[in-house]
N, C-alpha and C positions, 0 to 999 in steps of 0.2 A: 354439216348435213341439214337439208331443208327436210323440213314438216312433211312433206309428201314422202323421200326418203327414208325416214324414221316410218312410217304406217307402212312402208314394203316392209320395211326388216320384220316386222310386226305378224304381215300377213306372209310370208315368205316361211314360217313356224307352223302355218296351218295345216299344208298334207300329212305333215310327217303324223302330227297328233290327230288328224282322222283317221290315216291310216293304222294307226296305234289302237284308236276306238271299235275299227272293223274286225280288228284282229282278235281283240279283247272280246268283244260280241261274239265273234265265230266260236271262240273257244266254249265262252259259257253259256251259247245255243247245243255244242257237241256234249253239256254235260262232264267237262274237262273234269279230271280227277287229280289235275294240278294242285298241291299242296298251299302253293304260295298265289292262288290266283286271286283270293279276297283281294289281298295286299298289292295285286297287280293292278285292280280296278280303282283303288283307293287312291293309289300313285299316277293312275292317268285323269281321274277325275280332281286330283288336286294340280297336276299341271295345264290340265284342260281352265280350271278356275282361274291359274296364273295367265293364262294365255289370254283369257277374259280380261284380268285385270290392266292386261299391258294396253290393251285395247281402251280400256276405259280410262287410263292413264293419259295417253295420247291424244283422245278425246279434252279431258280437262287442257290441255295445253294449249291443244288450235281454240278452245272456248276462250281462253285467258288470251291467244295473241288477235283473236278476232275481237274481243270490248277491245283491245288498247286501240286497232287498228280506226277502229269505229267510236272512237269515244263514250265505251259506255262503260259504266260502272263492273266491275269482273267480279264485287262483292255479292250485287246482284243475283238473289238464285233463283231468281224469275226469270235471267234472262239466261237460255240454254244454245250451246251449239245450234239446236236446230233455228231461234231465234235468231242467231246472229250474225251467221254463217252467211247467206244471199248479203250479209251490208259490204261485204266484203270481195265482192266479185266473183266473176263466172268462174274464174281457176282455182280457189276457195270452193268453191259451191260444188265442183265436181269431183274436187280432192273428198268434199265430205259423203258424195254422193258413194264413194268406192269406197270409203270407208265405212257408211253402211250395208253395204253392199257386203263386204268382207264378215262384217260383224255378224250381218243376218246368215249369211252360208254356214258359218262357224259355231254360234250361237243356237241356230236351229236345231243342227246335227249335234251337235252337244246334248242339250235334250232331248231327245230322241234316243239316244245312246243310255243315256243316263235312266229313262223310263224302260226301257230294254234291259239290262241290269237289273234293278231293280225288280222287275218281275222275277226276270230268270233267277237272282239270286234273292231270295226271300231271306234268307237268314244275316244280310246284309243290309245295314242302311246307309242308304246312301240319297244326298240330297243336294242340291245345289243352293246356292245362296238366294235370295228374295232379290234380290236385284238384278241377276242372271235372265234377261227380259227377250227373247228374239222378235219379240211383235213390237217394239219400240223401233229396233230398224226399221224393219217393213214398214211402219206406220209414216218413220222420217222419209222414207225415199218416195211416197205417194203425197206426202205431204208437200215438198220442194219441185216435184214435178210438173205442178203452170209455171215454177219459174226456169226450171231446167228446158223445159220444152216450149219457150216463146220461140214465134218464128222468126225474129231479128238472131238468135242464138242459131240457125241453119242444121244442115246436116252433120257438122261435125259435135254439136252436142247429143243428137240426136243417136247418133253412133256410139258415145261414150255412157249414154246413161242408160239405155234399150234393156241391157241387161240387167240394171239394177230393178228397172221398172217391171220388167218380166220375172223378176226372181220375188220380189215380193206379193208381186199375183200372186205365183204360185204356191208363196206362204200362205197367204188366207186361203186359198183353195184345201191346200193338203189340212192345215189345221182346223177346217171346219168353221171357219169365222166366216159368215158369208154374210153377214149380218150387220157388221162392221162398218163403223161411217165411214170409213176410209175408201169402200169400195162405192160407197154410195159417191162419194168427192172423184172418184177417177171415171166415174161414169158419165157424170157432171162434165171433165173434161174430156173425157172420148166426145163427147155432142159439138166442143166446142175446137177443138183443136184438132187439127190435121195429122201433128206429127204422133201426135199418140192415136191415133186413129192406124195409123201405119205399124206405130209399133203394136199393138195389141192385135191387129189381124194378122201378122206376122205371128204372133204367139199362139193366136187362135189356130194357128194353121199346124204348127206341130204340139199342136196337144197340150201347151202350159195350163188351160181352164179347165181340163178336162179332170 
């Protein structure tokens, strides 16, 4: 089973537990007088945290086969996927691109659910871990994007990453980060590059900044 392989099976667990999260929500927006509902949120927010961690699992893995790939020390914890990941090639680069891609969709809505909860059920506490981060993706897929979108890389990168670039817009948008140097750096390259020029007016177009 290759590395790409393993991050479906990974991402392939995600409808089922959002759609578990929406169901969970609906109930405890109706006020559910279900007995066993505490116990129902607890059970999806510790599989939801498992689902994170398979994520972050797979993560340390491609980190550990990118330093061998690349000769660099994997002791090193300065040097992160996000660091390592471009020395390793475009098919690498865009395997990591869908797996923040994956993480930020999933991670976001996680939180979001989890603060929804939380509200709704005050006599419940409920929390997720310090390290449960969804602005870390967002940040990695605006980060890697002058190298995802050089123009030697064509339209067929252009097609694979569009989405990931659009979906973290629209993280800083919905969470209020407009502030963010990240957005200050993707502006930077809307002036300077064509293709994200494309994709961002595309997105401007149905409403992602909005």
């Amino acid at each position: 089973m290759t590395l790409e392989d393993e991050l479906f099976g990974i991402i392939c667990r995600v409808p089922s537990l959002l759609q578990r999260q929406d169901l969970v929500s609906r109930c405890a927006k109706a006020d559910s007088a279900y007995d066993n509902l505490d116990l129902i949120i607890r059970e999806l927010i510790d599989d939801s945290i498992q689902e994170a961690r398979a994520f972050q699992e797979w993560e340390n893995k491609a980190r550990s086969i990118c330093c061998e790939l690349s000769d660099q020390n994997v002791q090193n914890q300065n040097i992160t996927f996000l660091s390592v990941s471009p020395a390793c090639g475009i098919s690498m680069l865009l395997t990591a691109n869908r797996y923040w891609l994956a993480s930020l969709l999933f991670s976001f809505r996680t939180e979001q659910t989890v603060a929804l909860l939380s509200e709704l059920r005050t006599g419940t506490s409920l929390a997720l871990p310090s390290w449960f981060n969804s602005r870390h993706f967002a940040s990695s897929i605006i980060r890697v994007a002058p190298l995802v979108f050089r123009p030697e890389m064509g339209l067929w990168a252009v097609e694979q990453s569009a989405d990931a670039l659009g979906s973290a817009m629209s993280y800083f948008a919905i969470s209020g980060r407009s502030t963010d140097p990240e957005l200050d750096m993707l502006k930077s390259l809307e002036s300077s590059n064509r293709f994200v020029q494309l994709v961002l007016e595309y997105m401007s177009s149905i409403s992602v900044n909005d």
